[in-house]
C-alpha positions as CSV (number, residue, x, y, z in Angstrom):
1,X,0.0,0.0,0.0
2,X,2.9,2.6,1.0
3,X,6.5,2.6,-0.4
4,X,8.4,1.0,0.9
5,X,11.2,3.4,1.0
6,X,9.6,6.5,2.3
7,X,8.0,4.0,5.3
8,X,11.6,2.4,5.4
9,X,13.1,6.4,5.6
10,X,10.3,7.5,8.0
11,X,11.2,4.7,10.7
12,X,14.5,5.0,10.8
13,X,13.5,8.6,11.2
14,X,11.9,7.9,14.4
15,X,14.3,5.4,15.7
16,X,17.0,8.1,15.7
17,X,15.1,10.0,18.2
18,X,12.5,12.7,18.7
19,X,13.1,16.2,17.6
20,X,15.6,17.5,16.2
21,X,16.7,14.6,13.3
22,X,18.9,14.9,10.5
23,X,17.7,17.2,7.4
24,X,16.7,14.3,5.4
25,X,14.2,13.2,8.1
26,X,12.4,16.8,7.7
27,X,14.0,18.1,11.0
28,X,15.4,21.8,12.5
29,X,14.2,24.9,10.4
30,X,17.0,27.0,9.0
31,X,15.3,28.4,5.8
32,X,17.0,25.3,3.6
33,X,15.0,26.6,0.7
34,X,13.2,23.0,0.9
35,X,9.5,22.9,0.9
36,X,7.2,21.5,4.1
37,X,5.1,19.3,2.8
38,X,1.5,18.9,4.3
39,X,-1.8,17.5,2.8
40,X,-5.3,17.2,3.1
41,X,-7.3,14.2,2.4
42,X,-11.7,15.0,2.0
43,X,-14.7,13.9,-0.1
44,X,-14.0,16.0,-2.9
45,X,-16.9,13.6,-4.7
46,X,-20.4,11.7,-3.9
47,X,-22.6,13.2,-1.2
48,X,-20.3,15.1,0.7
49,X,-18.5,16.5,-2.0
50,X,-19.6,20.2,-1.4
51,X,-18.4,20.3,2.0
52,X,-15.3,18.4,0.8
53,X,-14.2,21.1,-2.0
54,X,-14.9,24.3,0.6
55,X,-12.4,22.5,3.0
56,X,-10.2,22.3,0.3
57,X,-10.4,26.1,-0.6
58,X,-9.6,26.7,3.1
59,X,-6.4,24.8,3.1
60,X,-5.7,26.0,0.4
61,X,-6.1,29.6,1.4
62,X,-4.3,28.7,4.7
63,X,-0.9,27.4,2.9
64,X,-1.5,30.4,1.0
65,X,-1.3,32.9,4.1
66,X,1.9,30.7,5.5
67,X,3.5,31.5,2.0
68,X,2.7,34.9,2.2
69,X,4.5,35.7,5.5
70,X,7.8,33.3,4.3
71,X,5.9,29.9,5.1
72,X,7.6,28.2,8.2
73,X,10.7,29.4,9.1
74,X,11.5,30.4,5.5
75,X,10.0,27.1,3.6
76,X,7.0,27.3,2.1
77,X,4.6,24.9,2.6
78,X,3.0,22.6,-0.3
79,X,-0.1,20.9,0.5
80,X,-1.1,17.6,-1.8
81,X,-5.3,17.4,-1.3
82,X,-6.9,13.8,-2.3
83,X,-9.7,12.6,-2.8
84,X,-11.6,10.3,-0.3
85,X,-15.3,9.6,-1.4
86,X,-16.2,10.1,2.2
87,X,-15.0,6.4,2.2
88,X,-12.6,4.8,4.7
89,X,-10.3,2.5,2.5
90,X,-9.9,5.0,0.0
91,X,-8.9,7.5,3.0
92,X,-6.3,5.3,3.6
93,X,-5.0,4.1,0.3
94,X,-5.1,8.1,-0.3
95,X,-3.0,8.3,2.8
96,X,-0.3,6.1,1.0
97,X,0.2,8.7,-1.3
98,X,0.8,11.3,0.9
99,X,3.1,9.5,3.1
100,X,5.2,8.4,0.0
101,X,4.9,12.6,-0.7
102,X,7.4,13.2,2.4
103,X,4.0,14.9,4.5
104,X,4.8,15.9,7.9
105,X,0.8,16.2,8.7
106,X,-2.3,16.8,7.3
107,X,-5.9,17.6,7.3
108,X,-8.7,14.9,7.6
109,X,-10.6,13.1,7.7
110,X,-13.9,14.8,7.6
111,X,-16.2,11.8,8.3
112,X,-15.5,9.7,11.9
113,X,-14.9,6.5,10.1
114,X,-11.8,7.5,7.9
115,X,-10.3,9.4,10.9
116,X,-10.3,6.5,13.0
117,X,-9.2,4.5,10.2
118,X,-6.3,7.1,9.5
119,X,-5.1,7.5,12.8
120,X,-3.6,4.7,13.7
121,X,-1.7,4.5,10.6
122,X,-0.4,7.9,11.6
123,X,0.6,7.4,14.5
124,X,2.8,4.6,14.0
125,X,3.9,7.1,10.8
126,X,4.6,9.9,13.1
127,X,2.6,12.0,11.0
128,X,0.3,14.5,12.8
129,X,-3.5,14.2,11.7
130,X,-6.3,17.4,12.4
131,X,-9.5,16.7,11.3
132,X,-12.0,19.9,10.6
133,X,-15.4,17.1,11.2
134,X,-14.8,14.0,12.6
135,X,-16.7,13.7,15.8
136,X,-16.7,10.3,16.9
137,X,-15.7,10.4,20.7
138,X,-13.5,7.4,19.9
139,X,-11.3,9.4,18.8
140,X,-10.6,11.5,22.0
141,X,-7.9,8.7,22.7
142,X,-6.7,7.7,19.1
143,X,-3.2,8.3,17.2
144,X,-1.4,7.9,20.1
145,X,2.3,6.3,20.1
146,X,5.5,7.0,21.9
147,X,3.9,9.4,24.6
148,X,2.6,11.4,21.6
149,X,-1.0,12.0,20.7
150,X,-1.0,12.4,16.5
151,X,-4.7,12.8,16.0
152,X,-6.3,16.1,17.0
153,X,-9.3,18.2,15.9
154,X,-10.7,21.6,15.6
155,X,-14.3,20.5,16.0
156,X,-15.6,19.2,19.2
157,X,-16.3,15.3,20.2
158,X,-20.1,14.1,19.5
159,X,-19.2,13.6,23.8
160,X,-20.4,17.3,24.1
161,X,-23.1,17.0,21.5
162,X,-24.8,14.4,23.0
163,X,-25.1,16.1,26.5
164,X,-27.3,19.1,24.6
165,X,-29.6,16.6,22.4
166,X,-30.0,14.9,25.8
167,X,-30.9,18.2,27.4
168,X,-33.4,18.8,24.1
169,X,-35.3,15.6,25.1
170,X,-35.3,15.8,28.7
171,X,-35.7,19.2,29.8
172,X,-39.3,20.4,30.6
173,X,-38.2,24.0,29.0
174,X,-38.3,22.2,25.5
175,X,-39.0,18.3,24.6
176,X,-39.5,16.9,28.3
177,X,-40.2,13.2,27.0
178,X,-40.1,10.3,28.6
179,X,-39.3,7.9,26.2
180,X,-37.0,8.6,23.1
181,X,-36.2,6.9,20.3
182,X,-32.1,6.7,18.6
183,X,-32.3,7.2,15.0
184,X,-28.6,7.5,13.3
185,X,-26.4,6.7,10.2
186,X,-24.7,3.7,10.2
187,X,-21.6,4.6,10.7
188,X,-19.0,4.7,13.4
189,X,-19.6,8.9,13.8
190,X,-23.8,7.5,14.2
191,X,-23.2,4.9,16.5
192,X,-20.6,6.6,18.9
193,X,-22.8,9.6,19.2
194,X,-26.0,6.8,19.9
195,X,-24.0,5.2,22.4
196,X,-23.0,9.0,24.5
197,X,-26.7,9.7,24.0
198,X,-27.6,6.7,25.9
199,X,-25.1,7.4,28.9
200,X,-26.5,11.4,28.6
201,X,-30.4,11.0,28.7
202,X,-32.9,10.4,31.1
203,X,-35.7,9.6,28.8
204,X,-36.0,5.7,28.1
205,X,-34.6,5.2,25.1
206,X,-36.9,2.7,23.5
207,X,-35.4,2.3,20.0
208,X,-31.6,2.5,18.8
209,X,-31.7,2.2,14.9
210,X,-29.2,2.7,12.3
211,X,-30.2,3.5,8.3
212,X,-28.3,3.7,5.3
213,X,-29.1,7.2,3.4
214,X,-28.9,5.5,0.0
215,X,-31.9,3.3,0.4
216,X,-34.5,3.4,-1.7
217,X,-36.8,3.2,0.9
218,X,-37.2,4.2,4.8
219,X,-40.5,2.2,5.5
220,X,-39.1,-0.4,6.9
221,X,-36.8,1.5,9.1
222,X,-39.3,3.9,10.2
223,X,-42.0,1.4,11.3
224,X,-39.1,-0.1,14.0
225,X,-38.3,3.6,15.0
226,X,-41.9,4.3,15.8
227,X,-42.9,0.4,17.3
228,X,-43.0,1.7,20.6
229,X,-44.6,4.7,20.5
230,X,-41.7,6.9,21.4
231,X,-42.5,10.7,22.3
232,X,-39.7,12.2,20.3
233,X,-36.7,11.0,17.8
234,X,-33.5,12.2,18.0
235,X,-31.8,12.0,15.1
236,X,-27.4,12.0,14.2
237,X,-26.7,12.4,10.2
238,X,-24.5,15.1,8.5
239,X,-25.9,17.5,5.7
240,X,-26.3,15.5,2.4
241,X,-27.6,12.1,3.8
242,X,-30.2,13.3,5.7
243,X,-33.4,14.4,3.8
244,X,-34.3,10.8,2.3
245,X,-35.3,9.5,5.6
246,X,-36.8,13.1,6.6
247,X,-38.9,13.0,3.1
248,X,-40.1,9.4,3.8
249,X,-41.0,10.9,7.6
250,X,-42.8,13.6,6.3
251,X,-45.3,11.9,4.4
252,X,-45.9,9.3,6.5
253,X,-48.2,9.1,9.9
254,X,-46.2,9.8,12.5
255,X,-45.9,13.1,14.4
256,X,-43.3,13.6,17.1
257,X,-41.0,16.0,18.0
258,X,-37.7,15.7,16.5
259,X,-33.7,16.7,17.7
260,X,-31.2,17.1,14.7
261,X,-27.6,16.3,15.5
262,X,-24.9,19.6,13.9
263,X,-25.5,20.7,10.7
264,X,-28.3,20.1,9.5
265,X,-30.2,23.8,9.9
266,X,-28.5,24.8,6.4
267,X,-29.7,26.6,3.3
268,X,-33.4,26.4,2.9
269,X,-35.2,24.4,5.2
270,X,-38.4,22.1,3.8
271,X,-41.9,23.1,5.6
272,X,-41.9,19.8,7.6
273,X,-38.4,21.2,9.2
274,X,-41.1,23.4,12.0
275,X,-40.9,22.6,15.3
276,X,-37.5,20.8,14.7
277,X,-35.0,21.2,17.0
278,X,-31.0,21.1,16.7
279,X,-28.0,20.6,18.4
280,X,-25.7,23.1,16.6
281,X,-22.3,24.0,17.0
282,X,-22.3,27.9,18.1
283,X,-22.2,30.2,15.0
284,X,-21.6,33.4,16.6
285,X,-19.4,35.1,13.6
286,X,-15.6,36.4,14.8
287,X,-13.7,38.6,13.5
288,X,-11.2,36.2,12.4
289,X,-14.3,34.3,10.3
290,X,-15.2,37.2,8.8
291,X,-11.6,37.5,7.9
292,X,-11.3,34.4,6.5
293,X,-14.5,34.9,4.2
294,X,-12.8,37.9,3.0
295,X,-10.0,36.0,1.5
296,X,-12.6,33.4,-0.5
297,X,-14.7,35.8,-2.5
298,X,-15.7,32.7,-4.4
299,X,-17.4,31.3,-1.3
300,X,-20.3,33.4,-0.7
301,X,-21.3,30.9,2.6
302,X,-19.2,28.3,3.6
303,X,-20.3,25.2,4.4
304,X,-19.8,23.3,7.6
305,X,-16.9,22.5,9.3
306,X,-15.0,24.3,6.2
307,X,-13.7,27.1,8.5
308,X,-12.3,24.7,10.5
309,X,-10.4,23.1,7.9
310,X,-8.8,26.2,7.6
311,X,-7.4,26.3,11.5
312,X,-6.7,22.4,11.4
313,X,-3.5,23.7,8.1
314,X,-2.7,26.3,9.8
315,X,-2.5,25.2,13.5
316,X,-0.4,22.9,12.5
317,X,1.7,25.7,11.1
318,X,2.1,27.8,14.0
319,X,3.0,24.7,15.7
320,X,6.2,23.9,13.7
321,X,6.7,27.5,13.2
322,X,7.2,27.7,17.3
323,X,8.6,24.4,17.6
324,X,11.5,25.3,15.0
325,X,11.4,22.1,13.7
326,X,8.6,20.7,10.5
327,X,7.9,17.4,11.9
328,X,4.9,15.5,13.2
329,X,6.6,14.9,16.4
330,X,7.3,18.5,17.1
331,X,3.6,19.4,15.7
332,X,2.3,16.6,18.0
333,X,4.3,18.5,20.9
334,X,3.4,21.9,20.5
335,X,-0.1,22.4,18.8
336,X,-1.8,22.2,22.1
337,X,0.4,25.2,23.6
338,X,-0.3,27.3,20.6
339,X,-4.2,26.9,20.2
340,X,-4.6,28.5,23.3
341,X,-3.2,29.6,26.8
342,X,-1.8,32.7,27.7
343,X,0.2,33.3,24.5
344,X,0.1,36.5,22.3
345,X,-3.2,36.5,20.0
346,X,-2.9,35.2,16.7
347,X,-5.5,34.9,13.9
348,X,-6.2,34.6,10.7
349,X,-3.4,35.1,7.8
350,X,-1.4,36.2,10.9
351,X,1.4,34.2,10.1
352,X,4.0,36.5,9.7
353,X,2.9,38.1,13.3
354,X,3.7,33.9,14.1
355,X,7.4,34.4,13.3
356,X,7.7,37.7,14.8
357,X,6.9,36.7,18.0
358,X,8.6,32.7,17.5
359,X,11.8,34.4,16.8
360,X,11.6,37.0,19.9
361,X,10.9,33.7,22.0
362,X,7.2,34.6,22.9
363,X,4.7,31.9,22.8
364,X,1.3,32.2,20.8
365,X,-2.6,31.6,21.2
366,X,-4.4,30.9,17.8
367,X,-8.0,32.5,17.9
368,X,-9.5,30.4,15.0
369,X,-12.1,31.2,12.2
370,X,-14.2,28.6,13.7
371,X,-13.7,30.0,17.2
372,X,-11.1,29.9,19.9
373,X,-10.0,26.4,18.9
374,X,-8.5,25.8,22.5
375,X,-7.2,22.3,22.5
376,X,-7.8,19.8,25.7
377,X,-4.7,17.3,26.4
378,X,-6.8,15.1,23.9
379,X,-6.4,17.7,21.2
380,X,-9.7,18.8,20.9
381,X,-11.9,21.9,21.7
382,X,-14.6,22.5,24.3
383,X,-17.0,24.6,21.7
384,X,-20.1,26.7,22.4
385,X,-23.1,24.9,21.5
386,X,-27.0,26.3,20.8
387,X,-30.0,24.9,21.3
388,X,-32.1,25.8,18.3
389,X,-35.3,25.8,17.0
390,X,-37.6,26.4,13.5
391,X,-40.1,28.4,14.3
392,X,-42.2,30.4,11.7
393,X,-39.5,28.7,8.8
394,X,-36.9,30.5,10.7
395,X,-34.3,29.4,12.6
396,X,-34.5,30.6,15.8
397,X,-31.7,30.6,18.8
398,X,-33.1,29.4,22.3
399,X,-30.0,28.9,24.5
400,X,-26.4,29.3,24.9
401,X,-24.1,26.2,26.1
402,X,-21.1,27.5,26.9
403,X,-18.0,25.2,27.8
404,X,-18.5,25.6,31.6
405,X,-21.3,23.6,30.8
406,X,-19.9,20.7,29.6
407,X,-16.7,20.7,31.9
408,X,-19.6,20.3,34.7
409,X,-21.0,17.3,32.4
410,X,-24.1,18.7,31.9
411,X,-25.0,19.4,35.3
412,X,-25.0,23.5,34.9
């Protein structure tokens, strides 16, 4: 699958020690003149194909804002983006290729199950991974080797997620059911967000079913979500797979109350959307978003998780750039310092600011386009979420979760 060489180059890599290698094992910046390698690998086809190709446009702008400030210390960067269908064997045949490209870390996957495929192959790569979408909370302890953790995100895990759908079903101020029916892709991102829904809720969950969005019909999977009369659904899929089975709901007999997992309150919303509730990652616009927009006059709304994308490239930037050193290892060591802490402010196409302050010794604190993208010890933010609603064919905003809220596990 990989070649041999680069594999056979990149382990004797790590065997010579952690940071600091030899130049041909991608080591200490000096401004060789070489160029950092990096790539990306997302559905740029199929379904999820229009999320896919405006994360691409954000890592390619973010390479692009590197290059402008004299890339990492004095290399530019080159990113190589492929191609994975939103399919998990192709993510990592795709990987093959970007391993045998010399890549010290990249961007992806955007679904859960190519991620956790990825990771582990990673890992034992020494190859840093930052995905803008995977949510699975597996993957709060994946990519982890040699007291390293390769596998981070700029999105939060579905842990979080669950706690506010939980709160949609059970609290009297909105759902307040008492039984509850799982309805979710099957997929590892559907069933891990399932299975933190079942340890978050109160209600009786009285079905736990899993579809496949290219069915040609839902009957059959809509008769066993309703068999026991639940008094609300609450539903995990990701924009593009979702409205088949919503169709089929609509113009069938039932009629209960419905949660939405992230991203799913997009673009314009069919009639039978009313009442619906969601679970949705906070959207309050920054500065550094509006920034970033700026810089893509081609993308007149960008689609989820794309911003974030964007941070994953150039997080892993700022890390090397304060390491001194374009590695995975010394990304893997230093991307949590500089995505947060009490650094100097960074943002957007800041990157020449990054080098300023890397060569005057100060540390940094990345303040993303998709928020403040502080990373935990498992490399992965605590976001704002909101409770919405449709009301009216509007999408209305009923509560703000901040991450107090989930540090307390729900209990604020």
């Amino acid at each position: 699958m990989y070649s041999d060489s680069r594999r056979g180059v990149l382990k004797k890599c790590i065997a010579a020690g952690s940071l600091g290698l030899s130049s041909g094992c991608l080591g200490t910046l000096g401004g060789s003149g070489d160029t950092v390698q990096f790539g990306a690998v997302l559905p740029l086809s199929g379904a999820l194909a229009p999320l896919g190709q405006h994360g691409k446009r954000m890592v390619e702008q973010a390479a692009s804002d590197v290059n402008a400030a004299g890339g990492i210390g004095g290399n530019d960067v080159e990113v190589t983006i492929l191609d994975t269908e939103a399919n998990a064997e192709t993510a990592v045949e795709q990987y093959g290729t970007l391993v045998d490209r010399g890549v010290i870390g990249f961007v992806g996957g955007l679904v859960s199950d190519a991620s956790l495929a990825l990771a582990p192959e990673a890992a034992s790569d020494e190859i840093m991974e930052v995905s803008p979408a995977s949510t699975a909370p597996q993957l709060s302890t994946a990519g982890q080797a040699n007291g390293r953790k390769f596998f981070g995100r700029t999105v939060p895990s579905d842990g979080t997620q669950a706690l506010v759908m939980a709160k949609v079903v059970d609290d009297s101020l909105y759902i307040d059911a008492d039984s509850v029916a799982l309805l979710s892709l099957d997929n590892s991102f559907g069933a891990g967000l399932a299975e933190a829904q079942r340890e978050a809720l109160d209600a009786e969950v009285v079905a736990d079913v899993r579809y496949d969005p290219s069915s040609e019909s839902f009957d059959d999977t809509l008769a066993e979500v309703f068999q026991n009369d639940p008094d609300a659904v609450s539903f995990t899929s990701v924009s593009g797979q979702e409205r088949g089975i919503l169709d089929a709901y609509s113009q069938s007999e039932y009629d209960v109350p419905w949660v939405l997992s992230a991203g799913m309150f997009g673009g314009d919303l069919p009639s039978y959307f009313e009442g619906f509730y969601s679970a949705s990652l906070s959207s309050a616009r920054t500065q550094a978003y509006f920034e970033l927009v700026r810089r893509l006059p081609d993308i007149d709304q960008p689609r989820a998780y794309s911003v974030n994308a964007y941070d994953a490239l150039f997080l892993m930037a700022c890390a090397a750039e304060q390491a001194g050193e374009a590695s995975g290892p010394a990304i893997a060591e230093t991307i949590q310092s500089v995505s947060g802490g009490s650094g100097h402010t960074v943002s957007v196409g800041d990157f020449g600011r990054v080098r300023s302050l890397t060569d005057a010794g100060r540390s940094v604190n990345y303040q993303g386009a998709s928020g403040g993208v502080d990373l935990t010890a498992d490399l992965e933010p605590l976001s704002s979420y909101l409770i919405e609603q449709v009301n009216n064919g509007s999408v209305e905003s009923l509560e703000l979760l901040q991450p107090q809220f989930f540090e307390s596990g729900g209990n604020q």
